[in-house]
N, C-alpha and C positions, 0 to 999 in steps of 0.2 A: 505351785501349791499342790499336795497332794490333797486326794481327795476319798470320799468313805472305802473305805480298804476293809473286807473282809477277817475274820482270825479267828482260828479254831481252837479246840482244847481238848486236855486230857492227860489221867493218870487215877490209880486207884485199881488193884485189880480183885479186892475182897469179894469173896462170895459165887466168883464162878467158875472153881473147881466142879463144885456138886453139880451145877447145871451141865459143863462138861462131861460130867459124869455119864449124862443121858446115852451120849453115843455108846460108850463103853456096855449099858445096862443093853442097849437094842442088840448091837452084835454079839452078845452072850445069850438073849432069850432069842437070837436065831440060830443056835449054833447049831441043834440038833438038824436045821434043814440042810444045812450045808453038805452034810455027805450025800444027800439026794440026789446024783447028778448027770443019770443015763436018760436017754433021747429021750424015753416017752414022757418023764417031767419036765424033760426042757420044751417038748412040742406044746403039752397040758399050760407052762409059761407062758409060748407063744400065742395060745387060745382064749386064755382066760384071765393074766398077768392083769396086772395095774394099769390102769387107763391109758392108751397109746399117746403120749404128743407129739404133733408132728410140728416139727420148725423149719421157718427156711432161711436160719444162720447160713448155712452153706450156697444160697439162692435155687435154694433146690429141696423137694421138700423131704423132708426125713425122719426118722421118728428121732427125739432127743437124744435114745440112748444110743446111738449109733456114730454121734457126731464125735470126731476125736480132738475135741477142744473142752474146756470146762466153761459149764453154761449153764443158767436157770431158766426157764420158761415157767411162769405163772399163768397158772390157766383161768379161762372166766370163772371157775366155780371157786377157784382160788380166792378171787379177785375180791366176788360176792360177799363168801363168809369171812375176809377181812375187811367188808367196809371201803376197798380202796374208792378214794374220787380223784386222786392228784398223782402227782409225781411224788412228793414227799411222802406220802402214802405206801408208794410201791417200792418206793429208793430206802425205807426202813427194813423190809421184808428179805432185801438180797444182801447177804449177807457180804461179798464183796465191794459193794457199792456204800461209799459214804458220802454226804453231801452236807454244800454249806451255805449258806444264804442270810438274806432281811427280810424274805417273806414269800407269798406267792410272784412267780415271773421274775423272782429277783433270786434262783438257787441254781450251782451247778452242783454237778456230779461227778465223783472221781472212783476208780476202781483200783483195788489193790495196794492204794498209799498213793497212787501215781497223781499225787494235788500240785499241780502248776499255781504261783502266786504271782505271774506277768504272763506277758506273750499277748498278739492278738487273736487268736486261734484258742476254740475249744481243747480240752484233751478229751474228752468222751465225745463218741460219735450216738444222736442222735434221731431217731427215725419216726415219720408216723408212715405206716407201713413201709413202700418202698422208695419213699425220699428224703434226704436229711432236711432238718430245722434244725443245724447245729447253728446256735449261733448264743453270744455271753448274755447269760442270763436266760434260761429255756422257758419257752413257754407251757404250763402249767397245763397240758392236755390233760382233758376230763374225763372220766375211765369211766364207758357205758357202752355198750352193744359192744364190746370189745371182745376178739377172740382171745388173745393171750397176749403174753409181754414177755419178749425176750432180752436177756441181758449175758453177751456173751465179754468175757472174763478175757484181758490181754490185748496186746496189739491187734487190730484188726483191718493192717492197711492193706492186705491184698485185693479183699473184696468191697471194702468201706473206705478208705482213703484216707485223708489227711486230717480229719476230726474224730479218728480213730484211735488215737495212741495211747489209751490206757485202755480201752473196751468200747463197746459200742451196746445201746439202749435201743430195741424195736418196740413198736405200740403197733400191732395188727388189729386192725379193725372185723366188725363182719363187714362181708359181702352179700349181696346180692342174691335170691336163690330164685334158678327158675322154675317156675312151674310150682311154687309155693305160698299160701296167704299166711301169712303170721306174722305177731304183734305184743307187744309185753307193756305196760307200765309199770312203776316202782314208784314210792312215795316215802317220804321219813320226813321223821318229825325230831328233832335232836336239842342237848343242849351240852354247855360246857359246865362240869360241874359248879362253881362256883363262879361262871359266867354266864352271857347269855345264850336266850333259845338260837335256834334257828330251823332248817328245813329243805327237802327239798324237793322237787319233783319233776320225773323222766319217762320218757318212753318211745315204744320203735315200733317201725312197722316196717313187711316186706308183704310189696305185691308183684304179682306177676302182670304183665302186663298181655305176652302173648307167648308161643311156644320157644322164643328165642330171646325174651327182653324181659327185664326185672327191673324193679325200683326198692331203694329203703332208704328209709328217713330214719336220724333221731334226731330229739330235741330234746333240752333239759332247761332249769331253773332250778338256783342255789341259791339259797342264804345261812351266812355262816355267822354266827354270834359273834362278839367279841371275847376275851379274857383278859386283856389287859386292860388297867387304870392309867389313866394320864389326872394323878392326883392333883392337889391344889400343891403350889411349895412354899406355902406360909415363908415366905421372904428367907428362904434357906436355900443354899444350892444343893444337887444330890449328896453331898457332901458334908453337909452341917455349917458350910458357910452362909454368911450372911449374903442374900443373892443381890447383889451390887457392884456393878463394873466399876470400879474406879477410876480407872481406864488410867492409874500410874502415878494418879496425885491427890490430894486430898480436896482439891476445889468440887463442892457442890456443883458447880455448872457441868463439871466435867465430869459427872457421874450420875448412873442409870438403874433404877431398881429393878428387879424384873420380877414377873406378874404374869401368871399363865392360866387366872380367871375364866380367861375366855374359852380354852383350849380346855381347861377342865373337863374330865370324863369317866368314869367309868366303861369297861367292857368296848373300848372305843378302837378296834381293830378286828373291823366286821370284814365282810368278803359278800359281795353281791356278783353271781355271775350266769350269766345267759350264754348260750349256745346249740349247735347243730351239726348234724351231720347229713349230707343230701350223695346218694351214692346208684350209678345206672349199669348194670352188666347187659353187653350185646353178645350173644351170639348169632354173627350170619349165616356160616357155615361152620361145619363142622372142625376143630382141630383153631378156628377163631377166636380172640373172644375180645370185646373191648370194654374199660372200666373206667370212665370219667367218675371223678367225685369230688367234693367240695366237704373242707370243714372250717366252722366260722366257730370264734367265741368271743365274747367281753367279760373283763374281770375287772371289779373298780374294790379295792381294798383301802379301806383309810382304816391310820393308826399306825402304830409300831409293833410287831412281832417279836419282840426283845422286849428285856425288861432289865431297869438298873438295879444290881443288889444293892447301891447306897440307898436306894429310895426304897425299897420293899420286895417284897415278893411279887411276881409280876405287876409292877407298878415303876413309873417311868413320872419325870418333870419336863412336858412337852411347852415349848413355849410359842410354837407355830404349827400350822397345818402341817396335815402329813397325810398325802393321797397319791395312790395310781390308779390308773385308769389304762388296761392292755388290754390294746383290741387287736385281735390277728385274724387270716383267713389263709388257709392251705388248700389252691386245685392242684390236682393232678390226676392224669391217665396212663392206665398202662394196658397196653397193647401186646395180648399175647398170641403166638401163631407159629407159623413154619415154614418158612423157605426149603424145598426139597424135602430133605431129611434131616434138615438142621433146626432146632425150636427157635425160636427168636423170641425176645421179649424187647419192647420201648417202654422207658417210664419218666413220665416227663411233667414236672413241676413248679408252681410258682406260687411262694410264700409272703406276706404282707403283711406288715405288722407297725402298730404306733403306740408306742408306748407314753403318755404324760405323766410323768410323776413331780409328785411339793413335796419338800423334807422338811422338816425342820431343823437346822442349820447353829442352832444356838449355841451349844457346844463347843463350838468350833470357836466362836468369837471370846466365850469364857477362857479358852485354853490359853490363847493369843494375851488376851489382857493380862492373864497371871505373868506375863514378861516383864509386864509395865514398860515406860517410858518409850524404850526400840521397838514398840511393835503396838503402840497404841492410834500412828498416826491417820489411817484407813476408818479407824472406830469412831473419831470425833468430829461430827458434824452438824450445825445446826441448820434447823426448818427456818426455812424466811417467815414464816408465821407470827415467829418470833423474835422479828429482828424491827429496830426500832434505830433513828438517826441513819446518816450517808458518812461515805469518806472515811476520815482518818478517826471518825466518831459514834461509827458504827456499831451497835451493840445487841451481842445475841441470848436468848436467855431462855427458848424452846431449843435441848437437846434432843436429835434425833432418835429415835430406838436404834443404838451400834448392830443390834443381832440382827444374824443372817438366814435364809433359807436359800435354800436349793432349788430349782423347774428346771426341768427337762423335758425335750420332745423329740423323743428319738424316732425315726422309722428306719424301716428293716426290709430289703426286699432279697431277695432269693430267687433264682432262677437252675432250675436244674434238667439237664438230660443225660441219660445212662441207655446205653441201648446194650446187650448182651446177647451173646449166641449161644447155643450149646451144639454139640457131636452130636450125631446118629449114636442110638444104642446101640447098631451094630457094631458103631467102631468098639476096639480092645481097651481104650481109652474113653475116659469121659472127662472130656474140655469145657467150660465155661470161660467165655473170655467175650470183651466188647472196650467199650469207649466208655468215658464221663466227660461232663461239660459241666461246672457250676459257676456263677457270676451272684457276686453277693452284693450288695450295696447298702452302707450304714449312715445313714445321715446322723451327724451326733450334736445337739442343740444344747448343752450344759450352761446353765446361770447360776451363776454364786454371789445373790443380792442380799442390800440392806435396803427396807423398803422405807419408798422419800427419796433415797440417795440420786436419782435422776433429777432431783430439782432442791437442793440444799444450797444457803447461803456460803455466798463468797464476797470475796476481798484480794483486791491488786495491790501491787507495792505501791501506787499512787494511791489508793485509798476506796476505789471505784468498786463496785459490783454488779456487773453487767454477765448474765450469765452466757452470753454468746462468746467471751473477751476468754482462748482457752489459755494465755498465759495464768489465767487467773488461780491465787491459790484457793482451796478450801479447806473448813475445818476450823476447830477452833481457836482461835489469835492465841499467839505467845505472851502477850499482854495480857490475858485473861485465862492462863494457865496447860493448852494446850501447846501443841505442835503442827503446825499448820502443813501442806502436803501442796508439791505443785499441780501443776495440772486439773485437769477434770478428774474428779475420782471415778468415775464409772465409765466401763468400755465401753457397753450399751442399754439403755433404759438406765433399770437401779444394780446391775450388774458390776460388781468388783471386779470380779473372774469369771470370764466364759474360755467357754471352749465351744467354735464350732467349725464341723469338721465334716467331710464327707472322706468314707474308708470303701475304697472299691477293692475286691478281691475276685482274680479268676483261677478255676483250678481246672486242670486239666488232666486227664490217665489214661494210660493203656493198660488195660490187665487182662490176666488169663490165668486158672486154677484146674487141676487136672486132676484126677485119680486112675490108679494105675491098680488091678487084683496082679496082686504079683502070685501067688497063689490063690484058690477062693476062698479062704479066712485072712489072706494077710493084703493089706490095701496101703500104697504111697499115693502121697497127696502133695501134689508143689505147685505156688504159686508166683507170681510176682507182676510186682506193678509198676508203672513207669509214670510220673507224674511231673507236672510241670505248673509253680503256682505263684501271683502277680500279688503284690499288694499295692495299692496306691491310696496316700494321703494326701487331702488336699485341705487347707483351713490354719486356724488360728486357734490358739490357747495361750491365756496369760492376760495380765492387765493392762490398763491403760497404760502404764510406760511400754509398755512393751509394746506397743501396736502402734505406737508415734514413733519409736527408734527407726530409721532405717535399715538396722543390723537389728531387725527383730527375729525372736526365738521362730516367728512363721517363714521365715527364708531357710528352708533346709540346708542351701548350698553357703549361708552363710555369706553370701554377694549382699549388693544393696537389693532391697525389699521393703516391704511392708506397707507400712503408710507413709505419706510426704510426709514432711514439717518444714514450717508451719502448716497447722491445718485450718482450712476457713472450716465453718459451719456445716456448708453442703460436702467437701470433701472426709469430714469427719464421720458423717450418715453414711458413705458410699462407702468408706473405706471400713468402716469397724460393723459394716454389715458384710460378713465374713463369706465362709464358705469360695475363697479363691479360688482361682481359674489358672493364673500366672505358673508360669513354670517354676519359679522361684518359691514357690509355694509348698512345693510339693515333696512329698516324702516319698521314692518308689525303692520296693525290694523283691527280687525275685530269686527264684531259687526251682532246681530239677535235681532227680534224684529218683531210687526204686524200693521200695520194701521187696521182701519174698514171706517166702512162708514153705516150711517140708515141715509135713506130717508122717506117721506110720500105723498104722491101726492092726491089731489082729484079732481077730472073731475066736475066742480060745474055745468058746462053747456058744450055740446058742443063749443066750441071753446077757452074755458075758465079752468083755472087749477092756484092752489095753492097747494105750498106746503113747505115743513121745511126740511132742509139738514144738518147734521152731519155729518163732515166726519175730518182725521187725513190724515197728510205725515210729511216725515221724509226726512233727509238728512244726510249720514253718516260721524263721526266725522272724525279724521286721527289721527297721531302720528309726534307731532313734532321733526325736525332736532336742535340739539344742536347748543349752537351759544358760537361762544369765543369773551368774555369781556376784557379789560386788560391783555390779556396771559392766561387765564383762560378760561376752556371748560365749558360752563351751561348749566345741561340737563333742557331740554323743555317736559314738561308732555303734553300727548295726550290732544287733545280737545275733547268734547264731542259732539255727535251727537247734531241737533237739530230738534224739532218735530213742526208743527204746524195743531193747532185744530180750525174746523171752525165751527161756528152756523150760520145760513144763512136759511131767510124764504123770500119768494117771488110769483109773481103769473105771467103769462103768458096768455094772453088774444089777442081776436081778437073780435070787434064792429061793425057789420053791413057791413062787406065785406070792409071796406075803412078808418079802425082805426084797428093798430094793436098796442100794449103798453105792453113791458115786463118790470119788475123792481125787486130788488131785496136788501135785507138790510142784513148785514150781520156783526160779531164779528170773528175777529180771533187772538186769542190767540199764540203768537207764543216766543217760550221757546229757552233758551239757545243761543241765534244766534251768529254764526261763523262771527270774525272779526278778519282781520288780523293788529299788532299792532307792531312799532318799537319799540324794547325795549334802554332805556336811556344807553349810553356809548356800544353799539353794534354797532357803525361805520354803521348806516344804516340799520343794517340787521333786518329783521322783523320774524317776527311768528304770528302764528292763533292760538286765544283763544274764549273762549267765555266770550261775551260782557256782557249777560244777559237775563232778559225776554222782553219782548215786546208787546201791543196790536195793531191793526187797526179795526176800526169804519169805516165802508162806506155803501157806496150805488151804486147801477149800474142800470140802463134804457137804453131802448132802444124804439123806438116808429117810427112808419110809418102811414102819413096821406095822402090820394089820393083824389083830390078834383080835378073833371072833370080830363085835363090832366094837372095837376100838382100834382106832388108827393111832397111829404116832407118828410123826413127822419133825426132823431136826434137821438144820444146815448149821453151818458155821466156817468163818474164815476167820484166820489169825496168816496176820502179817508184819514182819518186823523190818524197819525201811531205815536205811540210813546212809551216812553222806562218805562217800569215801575219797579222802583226800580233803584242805580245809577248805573253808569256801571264804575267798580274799574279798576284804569290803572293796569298795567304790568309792573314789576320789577325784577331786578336781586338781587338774596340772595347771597352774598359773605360767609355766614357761612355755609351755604352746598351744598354752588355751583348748584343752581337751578335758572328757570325761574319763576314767578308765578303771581296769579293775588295778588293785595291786598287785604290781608282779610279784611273786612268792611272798604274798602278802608282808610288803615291807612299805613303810611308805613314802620314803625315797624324798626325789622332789616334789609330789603330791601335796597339797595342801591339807593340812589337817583337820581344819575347821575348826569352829568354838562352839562344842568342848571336841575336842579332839578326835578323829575318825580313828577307832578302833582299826586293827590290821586285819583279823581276823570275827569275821561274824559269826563263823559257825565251825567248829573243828573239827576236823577228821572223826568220825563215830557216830556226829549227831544223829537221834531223831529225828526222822524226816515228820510233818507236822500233819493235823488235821484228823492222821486216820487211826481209830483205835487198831492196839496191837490184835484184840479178838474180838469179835461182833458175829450174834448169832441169835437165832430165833427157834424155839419149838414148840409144839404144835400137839394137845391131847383130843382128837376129837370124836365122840358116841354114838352111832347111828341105828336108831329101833323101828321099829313101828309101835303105833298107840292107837287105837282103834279107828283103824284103817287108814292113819294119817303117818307119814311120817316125822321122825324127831330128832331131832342131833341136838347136843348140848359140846361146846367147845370151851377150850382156856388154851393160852398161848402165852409164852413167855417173851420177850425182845430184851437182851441184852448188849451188852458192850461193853470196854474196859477206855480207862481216860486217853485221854489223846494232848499232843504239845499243841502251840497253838503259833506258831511260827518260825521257820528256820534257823532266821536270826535270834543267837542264845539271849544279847543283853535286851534285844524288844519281846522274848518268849519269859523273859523273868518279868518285865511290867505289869504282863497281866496273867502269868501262870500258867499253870496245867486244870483243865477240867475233870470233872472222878469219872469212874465210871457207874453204870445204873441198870438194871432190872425194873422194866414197866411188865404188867402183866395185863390183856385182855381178855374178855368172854364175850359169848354167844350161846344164845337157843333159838330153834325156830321150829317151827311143826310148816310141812307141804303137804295140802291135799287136793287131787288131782292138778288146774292149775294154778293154783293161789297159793301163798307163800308170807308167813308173818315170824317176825326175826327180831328179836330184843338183844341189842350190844351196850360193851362198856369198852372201852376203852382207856387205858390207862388205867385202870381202877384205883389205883391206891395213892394216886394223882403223886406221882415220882415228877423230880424236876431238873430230867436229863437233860446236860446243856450240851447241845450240837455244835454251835458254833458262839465266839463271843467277836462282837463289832468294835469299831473305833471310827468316832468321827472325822477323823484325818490322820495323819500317822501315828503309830503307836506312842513313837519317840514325844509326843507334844498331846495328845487326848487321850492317853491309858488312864487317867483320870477319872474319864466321865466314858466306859465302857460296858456295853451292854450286852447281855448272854440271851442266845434266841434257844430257847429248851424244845424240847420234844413235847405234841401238844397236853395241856392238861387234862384232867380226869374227863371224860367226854362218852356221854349214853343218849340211845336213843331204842326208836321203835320204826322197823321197815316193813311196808306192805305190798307186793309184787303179783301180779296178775300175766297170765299168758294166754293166748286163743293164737 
């Protein structure tokens, strides 16, 4: 069975010519500076220029405009006057950066089109400062005492690694200062327009302790309103049907009304979340320094972050809870210092995280019953509550609730070391090169119940009902209009379907990155990494036949496994309480291999740089889980890694102190991409193959104009992704029992399944999905004074253009293309001395830009009942900030 599968959208490009236009309007009202351009303007630049950022993209620190990569840095004051608190917050702001998700903790991030839809493995790399949390599904780090955020654009596996392959995300924290007392709270008071309030309040402090040791603390508290409704569905499905399973026949017994009384809500997708940050800088001596710190958070969101258009505008028919609760904590230390004359850095980390999350699952059960008759057998069960007489005269007459929900309990742990060295300055060269060590471990606890179904009447072909007896069948008698089912229906508890599974991963590198002045304006940069990375599976997924077969889908090797049969009682507990040990179990894939990376930079002037960028990342394949066809086990061959190579040449410039314009053009070639694919007559069940090749064509700007006190500020990325060569479906061979893709998509001996497995899922040209072709933000903001206070008054645009919403063309026709959208915000605030009050809106004109759209199980079977998660609604408040 597959299970919630993300899906994006898009198309619609009205309207943003004219805001394009902006660029064009900035480089014409700078043009008169451009002839300015002997030494003493470009020193006066150097002097008095636009605020320096310095980043350490490169593990070294630098100001931005010098890095010969294309990259955004968002600085705190950035951060500030957009209100950021989240990740989806900041992943709107970068204009390369698109992302897709169900809600908070549950969104990744992709760059440049580069949207993986399989693979175990992130494609964006990660960071809170200098250690990854890459891992599915990122944790929702809360943006406060933060220095800046970096987001560099492209493969970035020389110095970041294998969760690198479209870009990599940093979150620099503050540090520690010695020899300094200072302190800030912030407080807001907020609501969603046409939802509810909420609120929040934060603050930090830094003390010194003695001439060599410092502390800082922050701490926060959040409460985020709801905006969606979980309305009543007056006996209607989203749909306009009458909400009644039939479950395939007309007999009352065998049919279920549904009723979400309970679950009714209003604004019922709140967000409650606490956390901290604890942080100690030592120095003992000079040229030392060490940095332990610790960050903890909890985030408990209940509700849905989507909303179904059959049912309303942000409004959904929930007919079970739906709650997460993500608690994480991230120590780590880094150790900076120097052997001889060489710097050394250690940084060393270990991440924790538990995730519980309840879905509501209903859906899923709706989608199944519209099959009737073949696929009702799992839904009909009745409660002994209601069952009356023994034997052959047995009769039941409480039907169970069929619908399903989801629990899960996942943890996460993480273990990383990186130790790196660099050159003496003296040397003619400057080296940075070291080791990595990461070990990840994923416990995965997935439940896909109907609650009751652990303790539901049954019935033996003798007539008996002993619920210990596992030949026994359950469900509702053939004599009384169902189809009764052998076995115990639940694998464990009220569990249909679990999956539980423990995923170990070790990754290993050597790397080294060098710059070479080949003259003193012209600089070569080359790197490369050597990596070596483990996966191992060990566990169960699939149902109760499938965990009694001896050739169950949890035998990788396809030998005898699984659980005995017959099962007594006690070997049934032991056995379907999963998480295996046995070799026979186990899923392992490994794989080595090296990125590089050559750069070229030249210093054409003072303030001004060009230059050309090569670089690779990878993302490692896995080994797929066999799946059973018709009674039949088919082994699934590993997928292959996939690589992506990037050409990217661009320049970085600053004009007369009050024009600054970076841009960049760019090819990336990107091989084999992991996508995971339902194969025909597997009831559901999916696997990861590889789709194919791929290119992306784009461009990325960014530009800043200061004219008196008015700033202007625009980025924008447009990128156009597409598949080149077709991309052959997936089918099952009945002649030697495998999965496979079709060779030159034809489908040969392959099974074609009912309805028939397409040859071709996606043709040569397609759209690659998810990412608008252009996304882009700009930026008007006023700065005075007013009687002796200062005042800035802001507006900002966010656009983008629609986007497909899945590879495959006949599952991207199900649910379409999303348009594209223009939200617009504002800001004012007056500081004086150091207090600080700030009035936003957000979204103002409450636009209902849809990011991504969901599906409860595969497209192919719940395009039906799918739901589009939009960019947040209209949303103001009032912020009040203090410093000493």
């Amino acid at each position: 069975m597959t299970r919630t599968q993300e899906r994006h959208s898009g198309s619609n490009r009205a309207g943003f010519i004219r805001l394009l236009g902006i660029t064009t309007m900035l480089a014409g009202m700078a043009s008169p500076a451009l002839a300015a351009d002997d030494q003493a303007t470009a020193a006066a630049e150097e002097e008095k220029g636009f605020e320096e950022i310095i980043v350490t993209a490169t593990r070294t620190a630098t100001s931005i405009q010098k890095v010969p990569i294309s990259m955004q840095a968002l600085s705190a004051d950035t951060l500030q006057q957009r209100s950021v608190k989240g990740l989806t917050d900041f992943a709107q702001l970068i204009p390369s950066v698109s992302f897709a998700g169900l809600g908070p903790g549950r969104t990744e991030v992709y760059f440049r089109g580069i949207v993986p839809a399989g693979g175990a493995y992130p494609a964006t790399g990660y960071y809170l400062d200098d250690i990854s949390i890459n891992v599915n599904g990122l944790p929702d780090v809360h943006v406060y005492d933060v220095e800046r955020i970096e987001a560099l654009s492209g493969p970035q596996g020389t110095l970041f690694g294998a969760g690198s392959l479209a870009g990599t995300i940093r979150v620099i924290t503050n540090k520690p200062k010695i020899g300094e007392f200072s302190g800030g709270m912030d407080l807001e008071a907020n609501k969603f327009g046409k939802g509810d309030y909420g609120g929040q309040a934060q603050g930090f402090i830094n003390i010194p302790i003695s001439e060599t040791l410092a502390i800082r603390a922050m701490g926060y508290y959040r409460k985020e309103g709801g905006y969606v409704d979980n309305v009543p569905n007056n006996g209607l499905f989203n749909d306009g049907r009458p909400a009644v399973l039939a479950l395939g026949d007309d007999n009352p017994l065998t049919s279920f009304t549904l009723n979400n009384a309970r679950q009714a809500k209003n604004n019922y997708n709140s967000i409650d979340e606490v956390g901290g940050r604890l942080s100690l800088l030592w120095e003992p001596v000079e040229g030392w320094s060490f940095n332990p710190q610790i960050t903890a958070q909890r985030q408990i969101s209940l509700g849905y972050f989507g909303f179904d258009p059959k049912v309303g505008d942000l409004q959904v028919h929930d007919y079970d809870d739906t709650r997460q609760d993500d608690k994480w904590y991230q120590a780590q230390a880094t150790i900076n210092g120097h052997i001889g004359d060489f710097d050394v850095v250690s940084a060393t980390g270990y991440f924790r995280r538990n995730i519980k999350l309840l879905n509501d699952y209903t859906y899923y059960t709706v989608a199944y019953d519209s099959f009737g008759p073949g696929y009702e057998s799992y839904l009909q069960f009745f409660d002994k509550s209601g069952c009356t007489g023994s034997g052959a005269t047995l009769r039941c007459s409480k039907l169970l609730n069929p619908t399903q929900y989801y629990s899960g309990n996942r943890n996460e742990y993480i273990f990383t070391q990186e130790l790196r060295f660099k050159t003496p300055s003296s040397w003619p060269v400057d080296i940075t090169f070291g080791g990595f060590y990461q070990f990840q471990k994923n416990e995965i606890n997935d439940n896909y119940a109907t609650r009751g179904l652990g303790d539901v009447a049954g019935y033996t072909e003798s007539g008996g009902g002993d619920r210990a007896d596992f030949a026994t069948s359950f469900g509702v008698p053939v004599d009384q209009g169902g189809s009764m089912i052998l076995g115990t229906p639940a694998v464990k508890g009220e569990a249909f379907y679990l999956a539980e599974q423990d995923r170990r991963t070790r990754d290993y590198a050597l790397f080294a990155e060098g710059h070479y002045n080949i003259t003193p304006t012209l600089k070569l940069t080359g790197g490369i990494r050597y990596f070596w990375t483990e996966l191992n599976v060990v566990g169960f997924a699939g149902v109760a036949a499938s965990a009694q077969n001896v050739r169950s889908s949890v035998a990788a090797t396809l030998q005898p496994g699984g659980c005995p049969t017959p099962l007594s009682a006690t070997e049934r507990l032991t056995c379907f309480n999963t998480n295996f040990s046995r070799p026979d179990h186990q899923l392992i894939y490994r794989e080595q291999g090296e990125t590089h990376k050559v750069a070229l930079d030249w210093q054409v002037a003072p303030g001004k740089m060009v230059y050309a960028n090569y670089s690779t990342g990878f993302r490692p394949g896995g080994q797929g889980r066999p799946l059973r066809i018709g009674g039949q086990v088919y082994a699934v061959a590993p997928f292959r890694s996939e690589d992506l190579t990037n050409f990217e040449i661009g320049f970085k410039t600053t004009w007369n102190n009050i024009f600054r314009f970076n841009a960049a053009i760019y090819l990336e070639k990107w091989n084999d991409l992991q996508y995971s694919v339902v194969v025909a007559g597997a009831q559901g069940a999916g696997i990861t193959g590889n789709a194919g090749n791929a290119e992306v064509k784009g461009i990325e700007f960014d530009a800043d104009l200061r004219l008196g006190k008015f700033t202007i500020s625009t980025s924008g990325s447009y990128n156009d992704g597409k598949l080149k060569g077709n991309f052959c479906n997936f089918a099952a061979n009945a002649t030697n029992l495998t999965i496979g893709q079709l060779a030159d998509c034809q489908i040969g001996e392959f099974v074609p399944g009912n309805p028939p497995t397409p040859e071709v899922a996606a043709a040569d040209g397609t759209r690659l999905p998810r990412q608008p072709k252009f996304k882009g933000t700009t930026q008007v903001r006023y700065d005075t004074t007013f009687s002796k206070m200062d005042l800035y008054i802001q507006g900002a645009a966010n656009y983008q253009t629609g986007a497909t919403q899945d590879l495959n063309t006949d599952l991207n026709d199900l649910l379409g293309n999303s348009a594209g959208f223009v939200s617009f915000d504002f800001s004012a605030g007056i500081k004086k001395d150091k207090w600080t009050v700030d009035l936003f809106i957000q979204n103002a004109f409450d636009r209902r830009g849809i990011l991504t759209t969901n599906t409860f199980c595969s497209i192919s079977i719940c395009s039906g009942s799918s739901r589009n998660f939009p960019i947040r609604p209209q949303f103001f408040g009032i912020k009040f900030g203090q410093r000493f």
